[in-house]
TORKOL-4160 file (C-alpha; in steps of 0.2 Angstrom, whole numbers, padded with zeros to 4 digits, m for minus):
215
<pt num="1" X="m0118" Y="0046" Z="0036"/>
<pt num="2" X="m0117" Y="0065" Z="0030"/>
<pt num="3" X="m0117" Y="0068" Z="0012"/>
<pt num="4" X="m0099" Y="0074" Z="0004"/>
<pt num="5" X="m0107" Y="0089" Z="m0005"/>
<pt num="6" X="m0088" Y="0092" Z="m0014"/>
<pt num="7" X="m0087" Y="0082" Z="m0030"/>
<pt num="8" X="m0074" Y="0071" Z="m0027"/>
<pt num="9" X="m0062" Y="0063" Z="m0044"/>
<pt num="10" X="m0074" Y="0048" Z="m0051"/>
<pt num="11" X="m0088" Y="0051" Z="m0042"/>
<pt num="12" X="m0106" Y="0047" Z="m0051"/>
<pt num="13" X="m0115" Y="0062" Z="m0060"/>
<pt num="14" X="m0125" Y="0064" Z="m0074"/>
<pt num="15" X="m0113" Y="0061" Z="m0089"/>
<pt num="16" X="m0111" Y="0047" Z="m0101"/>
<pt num="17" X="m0098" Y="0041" Z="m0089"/>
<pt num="18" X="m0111" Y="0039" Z="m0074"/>
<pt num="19" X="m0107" Y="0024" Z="m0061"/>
<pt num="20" X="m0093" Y="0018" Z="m0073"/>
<pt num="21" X="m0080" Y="0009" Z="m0064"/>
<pt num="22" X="m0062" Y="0020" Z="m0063"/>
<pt num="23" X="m0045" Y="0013" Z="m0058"/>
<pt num="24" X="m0032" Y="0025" Z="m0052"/>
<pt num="25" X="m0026" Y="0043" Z="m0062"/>
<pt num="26" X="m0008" Y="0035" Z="m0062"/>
<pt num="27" X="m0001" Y="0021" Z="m0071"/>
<pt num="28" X="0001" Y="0009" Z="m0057"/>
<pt num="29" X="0006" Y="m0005" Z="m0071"/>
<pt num="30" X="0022" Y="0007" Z="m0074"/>
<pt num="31" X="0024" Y="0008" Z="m0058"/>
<pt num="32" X="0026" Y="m0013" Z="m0056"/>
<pt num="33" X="0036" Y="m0015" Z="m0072"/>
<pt num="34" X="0048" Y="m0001" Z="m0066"/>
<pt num="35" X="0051" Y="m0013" Z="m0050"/>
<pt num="36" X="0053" Y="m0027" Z="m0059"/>
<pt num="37" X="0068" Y="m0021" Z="m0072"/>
<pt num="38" X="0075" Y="m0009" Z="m0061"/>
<pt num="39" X="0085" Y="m0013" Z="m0047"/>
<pt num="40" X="0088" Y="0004" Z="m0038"/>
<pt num="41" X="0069" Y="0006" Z="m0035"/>
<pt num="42" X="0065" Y="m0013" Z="m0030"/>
<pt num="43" X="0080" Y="m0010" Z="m0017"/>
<pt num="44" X="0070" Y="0005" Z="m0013"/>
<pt num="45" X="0054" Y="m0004" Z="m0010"/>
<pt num="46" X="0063" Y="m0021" Z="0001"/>
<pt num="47" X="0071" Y="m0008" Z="0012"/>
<pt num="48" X="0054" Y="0003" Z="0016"/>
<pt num="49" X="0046" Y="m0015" Z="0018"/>
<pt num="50" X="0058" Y="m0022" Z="0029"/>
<pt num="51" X="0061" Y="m0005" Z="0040"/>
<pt num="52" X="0042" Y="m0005" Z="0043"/>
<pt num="53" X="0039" Y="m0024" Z="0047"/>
<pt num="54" X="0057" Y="m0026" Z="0055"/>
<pt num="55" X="0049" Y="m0023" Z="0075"/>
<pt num="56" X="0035" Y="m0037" Z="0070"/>
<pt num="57" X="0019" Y="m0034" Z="0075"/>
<pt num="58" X="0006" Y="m0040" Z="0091"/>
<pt num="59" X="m0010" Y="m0035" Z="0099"/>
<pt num="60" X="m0014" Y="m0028" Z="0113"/>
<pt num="61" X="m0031" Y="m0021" Z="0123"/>
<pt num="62" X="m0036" Y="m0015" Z="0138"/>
<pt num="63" X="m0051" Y="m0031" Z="0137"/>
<pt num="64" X="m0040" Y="m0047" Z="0139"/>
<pt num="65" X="m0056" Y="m0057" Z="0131"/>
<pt num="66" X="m0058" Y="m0047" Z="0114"/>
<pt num="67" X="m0038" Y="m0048" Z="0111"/>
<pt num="68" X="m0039" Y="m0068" Z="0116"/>
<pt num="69" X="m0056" Y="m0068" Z="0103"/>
<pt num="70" X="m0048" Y="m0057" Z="0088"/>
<pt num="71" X="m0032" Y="m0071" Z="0090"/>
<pt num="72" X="m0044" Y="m0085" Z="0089"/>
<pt num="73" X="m0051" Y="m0078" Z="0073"/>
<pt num="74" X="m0035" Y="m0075" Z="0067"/>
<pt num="75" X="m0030" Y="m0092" Z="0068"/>
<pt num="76" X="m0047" Y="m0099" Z="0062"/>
<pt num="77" X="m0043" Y="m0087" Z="0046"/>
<pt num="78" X="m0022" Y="m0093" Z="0044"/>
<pt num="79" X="m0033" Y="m0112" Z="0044"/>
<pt num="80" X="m0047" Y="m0110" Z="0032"/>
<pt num="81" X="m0037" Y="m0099" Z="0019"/>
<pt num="82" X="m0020" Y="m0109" Z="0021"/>
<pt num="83" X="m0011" Y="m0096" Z="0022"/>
<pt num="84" X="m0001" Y="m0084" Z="0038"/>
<pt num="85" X="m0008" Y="m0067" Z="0044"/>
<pt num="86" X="0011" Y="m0064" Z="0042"/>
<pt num="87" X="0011" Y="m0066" Z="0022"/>
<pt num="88" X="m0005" Y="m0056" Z="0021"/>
<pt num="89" X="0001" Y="m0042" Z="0029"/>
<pt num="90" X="0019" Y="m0042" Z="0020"/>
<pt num="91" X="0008" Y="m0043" Z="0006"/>
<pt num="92" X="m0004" Y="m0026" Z="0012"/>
<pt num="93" X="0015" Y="m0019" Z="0018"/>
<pt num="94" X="0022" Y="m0023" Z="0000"/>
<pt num="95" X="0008" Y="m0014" Z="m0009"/>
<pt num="96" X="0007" Y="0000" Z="0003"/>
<pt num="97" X="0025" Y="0005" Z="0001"/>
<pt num="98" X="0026" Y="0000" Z="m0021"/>
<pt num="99" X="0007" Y="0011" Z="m0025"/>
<pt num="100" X="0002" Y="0020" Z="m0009"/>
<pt num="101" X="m0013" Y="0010" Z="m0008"/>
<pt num="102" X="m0015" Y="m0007" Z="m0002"/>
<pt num="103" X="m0030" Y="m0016" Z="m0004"/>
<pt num="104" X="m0038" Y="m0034" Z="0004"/>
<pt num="105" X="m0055" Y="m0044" Z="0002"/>
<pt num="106" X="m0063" Y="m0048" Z="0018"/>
<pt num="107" X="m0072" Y="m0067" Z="0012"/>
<pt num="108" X="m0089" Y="m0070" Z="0022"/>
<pt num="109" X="m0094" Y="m0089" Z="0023"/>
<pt num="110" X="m0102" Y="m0092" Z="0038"/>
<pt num="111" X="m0103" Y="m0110" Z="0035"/>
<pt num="112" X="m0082" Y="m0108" Z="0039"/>
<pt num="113" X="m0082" Y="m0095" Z="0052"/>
<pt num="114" X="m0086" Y="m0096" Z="0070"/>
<pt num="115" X="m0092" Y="m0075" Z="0072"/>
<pt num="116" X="m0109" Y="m0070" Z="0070"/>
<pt num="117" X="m0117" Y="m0061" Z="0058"/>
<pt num="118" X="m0116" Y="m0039" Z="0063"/>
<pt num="119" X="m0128" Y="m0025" Z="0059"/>
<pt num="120" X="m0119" Y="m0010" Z="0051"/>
<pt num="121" X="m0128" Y="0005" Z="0041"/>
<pt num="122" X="m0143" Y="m0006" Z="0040"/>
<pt num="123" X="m0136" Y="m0017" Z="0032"/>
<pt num="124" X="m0132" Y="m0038" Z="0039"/>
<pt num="125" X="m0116" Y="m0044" Z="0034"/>
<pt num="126" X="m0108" Y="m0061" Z="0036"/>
<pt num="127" X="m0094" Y="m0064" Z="0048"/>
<pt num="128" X="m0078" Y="m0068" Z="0040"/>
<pt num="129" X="m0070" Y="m0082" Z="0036"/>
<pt num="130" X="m0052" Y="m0076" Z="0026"/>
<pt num="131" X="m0042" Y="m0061" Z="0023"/>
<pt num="132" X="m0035" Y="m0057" Z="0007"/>
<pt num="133" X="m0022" Y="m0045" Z="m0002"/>
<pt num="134" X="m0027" Y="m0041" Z="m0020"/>
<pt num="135" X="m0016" Y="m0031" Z="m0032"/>
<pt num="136" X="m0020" Y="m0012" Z="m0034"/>
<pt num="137" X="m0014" Y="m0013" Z="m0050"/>
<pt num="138" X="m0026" Y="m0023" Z="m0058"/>
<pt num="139" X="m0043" Y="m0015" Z="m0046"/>
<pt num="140" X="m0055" Y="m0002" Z="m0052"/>
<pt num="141" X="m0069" Y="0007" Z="m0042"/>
<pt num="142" X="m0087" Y="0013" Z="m0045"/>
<pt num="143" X="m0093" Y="0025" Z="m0033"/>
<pt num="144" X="m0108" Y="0034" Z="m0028"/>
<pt num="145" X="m0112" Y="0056" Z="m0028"/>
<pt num="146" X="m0102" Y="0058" Z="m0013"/>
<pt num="147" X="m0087" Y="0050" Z="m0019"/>
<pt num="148" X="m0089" Y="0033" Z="m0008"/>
<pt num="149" X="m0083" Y="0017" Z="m0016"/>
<pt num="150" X="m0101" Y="0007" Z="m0021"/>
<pt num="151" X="m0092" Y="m0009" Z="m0029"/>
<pt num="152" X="m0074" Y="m0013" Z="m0034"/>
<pt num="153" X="m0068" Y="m0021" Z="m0050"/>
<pt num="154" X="m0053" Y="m0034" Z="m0052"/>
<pt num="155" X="m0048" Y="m0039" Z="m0071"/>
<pt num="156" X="m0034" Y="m0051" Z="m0074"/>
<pt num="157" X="m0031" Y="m0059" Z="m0092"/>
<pt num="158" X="m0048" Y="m0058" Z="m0096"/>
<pt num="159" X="m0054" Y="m0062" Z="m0080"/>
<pt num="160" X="m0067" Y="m0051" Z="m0071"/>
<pt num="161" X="m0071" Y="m0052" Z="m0052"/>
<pt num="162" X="m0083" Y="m0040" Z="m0043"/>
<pt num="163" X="m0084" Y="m0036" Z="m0025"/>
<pt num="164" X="m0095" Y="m0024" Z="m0013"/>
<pt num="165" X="m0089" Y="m0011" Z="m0005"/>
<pt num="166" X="m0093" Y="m0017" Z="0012"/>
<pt num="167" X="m0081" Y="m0032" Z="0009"/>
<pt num="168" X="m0064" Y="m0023" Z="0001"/>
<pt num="169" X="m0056" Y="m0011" Z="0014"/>
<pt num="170" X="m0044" Y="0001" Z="0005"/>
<pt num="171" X="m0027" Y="0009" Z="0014"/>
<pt num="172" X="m0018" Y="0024" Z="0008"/>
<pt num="173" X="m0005" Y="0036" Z="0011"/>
<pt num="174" X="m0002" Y="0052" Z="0003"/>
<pt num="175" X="m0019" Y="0054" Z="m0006"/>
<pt num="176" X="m0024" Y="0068" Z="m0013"/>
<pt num="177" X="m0041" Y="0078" Z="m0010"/>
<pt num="178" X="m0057" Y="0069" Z="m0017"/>
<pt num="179" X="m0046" Y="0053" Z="m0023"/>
<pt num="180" X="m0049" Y="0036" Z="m0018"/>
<pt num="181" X="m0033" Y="0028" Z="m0022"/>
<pt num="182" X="m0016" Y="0035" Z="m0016"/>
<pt num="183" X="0001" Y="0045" Z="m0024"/>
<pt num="184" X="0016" Y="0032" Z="m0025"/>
<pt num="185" X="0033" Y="0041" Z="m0019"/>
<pt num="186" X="0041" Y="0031" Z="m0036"/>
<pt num="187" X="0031" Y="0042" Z="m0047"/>
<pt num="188" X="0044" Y="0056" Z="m0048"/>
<pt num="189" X="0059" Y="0047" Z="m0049"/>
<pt num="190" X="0053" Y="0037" Z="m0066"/>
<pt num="191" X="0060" Y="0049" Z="m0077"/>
<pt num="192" X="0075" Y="0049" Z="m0069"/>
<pt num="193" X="0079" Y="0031" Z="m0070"/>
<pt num="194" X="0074" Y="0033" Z="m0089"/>
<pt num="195" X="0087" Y="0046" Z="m0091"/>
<pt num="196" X="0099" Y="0036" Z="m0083"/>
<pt num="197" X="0097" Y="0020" Z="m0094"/>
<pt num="198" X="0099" Y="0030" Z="m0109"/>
<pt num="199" X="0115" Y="0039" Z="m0103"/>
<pt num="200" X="0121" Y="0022" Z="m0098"/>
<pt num="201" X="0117" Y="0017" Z="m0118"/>
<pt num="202" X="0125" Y="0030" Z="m0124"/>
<pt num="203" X="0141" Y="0025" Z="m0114"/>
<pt num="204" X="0139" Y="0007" Z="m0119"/>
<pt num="205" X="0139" Y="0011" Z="m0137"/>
<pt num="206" X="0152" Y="0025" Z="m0136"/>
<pt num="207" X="0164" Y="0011" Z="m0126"/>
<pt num="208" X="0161" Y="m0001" Z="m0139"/>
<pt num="209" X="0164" Y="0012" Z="m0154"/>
<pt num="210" X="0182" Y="0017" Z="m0148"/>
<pt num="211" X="0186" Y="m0001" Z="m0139"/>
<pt num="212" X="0196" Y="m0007" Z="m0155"/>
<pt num="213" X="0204" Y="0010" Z="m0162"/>
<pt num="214" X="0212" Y="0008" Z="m0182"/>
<pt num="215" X="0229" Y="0016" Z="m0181"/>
């Protein structure tokens, strides 16, 4: 693959900060915090969910074999992993719509998975055995000279799990230039719904001040 000779935001140099792992420029905690106490936005977030999931979804391909092989595999993952394609990709859906980036960990066990093993930028890579979502909001990424993600980082509660690049696949809308994570659409109401909640305090206190006049 051809070198990026542009230096994209996070990319490994020469500094103290060299091959350090960087989660995204924006708050993407806010962000989740904002959804859960504020009730126009989560509304916001149901309806873009449901408007783009609301047709369903199939596949479909000119070789009737691969389409009949990528359903097999589909149901070998829904088996091992216990848990629907359908959850999985409402899952990918509900991150994609809340943080424009929406991320998922490809699990290779060969020992569970009926595909073979495949050769790609001389590399061997496990077949997969599961699919899973993982929250973008608690994912950081260390990347090479060219800006490509190298390995990805996920810390919960003190909890630290690592992962190759080769097995985290990362979708985004609306990214900027040299970025690897995306630009949530939220971002630029946030101030808003502040200014809102204070007006609405300031009404509150104002209705309760002059609710019981002294004559």
């Amino acid at each position: 693959r051809a070198m990026n000779p542009t230096v994209p935001y996070g990319a490994k140099s020469s500094d103290r900060n060299s091959g350090q792992f960087i989660g995204p420029i924006h708050d993407l905690g806010e962000i989740a915090r904002a959804i859960d106490t504020e009730s126009y936005l989560a509304r916001s977030i149901q309806k873009h969910r449901e408007y783009c999931l609301k047709e369903g979804w199939f596949l479909t391909g000119k070789n009737p074999e691969v389409v009949a092989y990528i359903k097999n595999r589909i149901m070998e993952f829904e088996m091992i992993t216990d848990t629907t394609f359908k959850s999985v990709l409402r899952d990918i859906v509900t991150n994609l719509v809340s943080y424009s980036t929406a991320l998922f960990v490809l699990n290779r066990e060969p020992s569970k998975s009926s595909g073979a093993a495949i050769r790609l930028h001389g590399k061997t890579l496990d077949p997969i055995a599961g699919i899973f979502a993982m929250d973008p909001t608690s994912v950081k990424v260390r990347q090479n000279q060219s800006g490509r993600p190298v390995e990805w980082q996920q810390r919960v509660d003190g909890s630290t799990a690592k992962f190759d690049a080769d097995d985290v696949a990362c979708i985004t809308i609306d990214k900027k230039t040299g970025f690897i994570f995306g630009t949530p659409y939220c971002l630029t109401v946030l101030d808003d719904i502040r200014a809102l909640r204070r007006l609405e305090e300031l009404v509150e206190l104002v209705s309760h001040k002059h609710l019981f006049p002294l004559f």
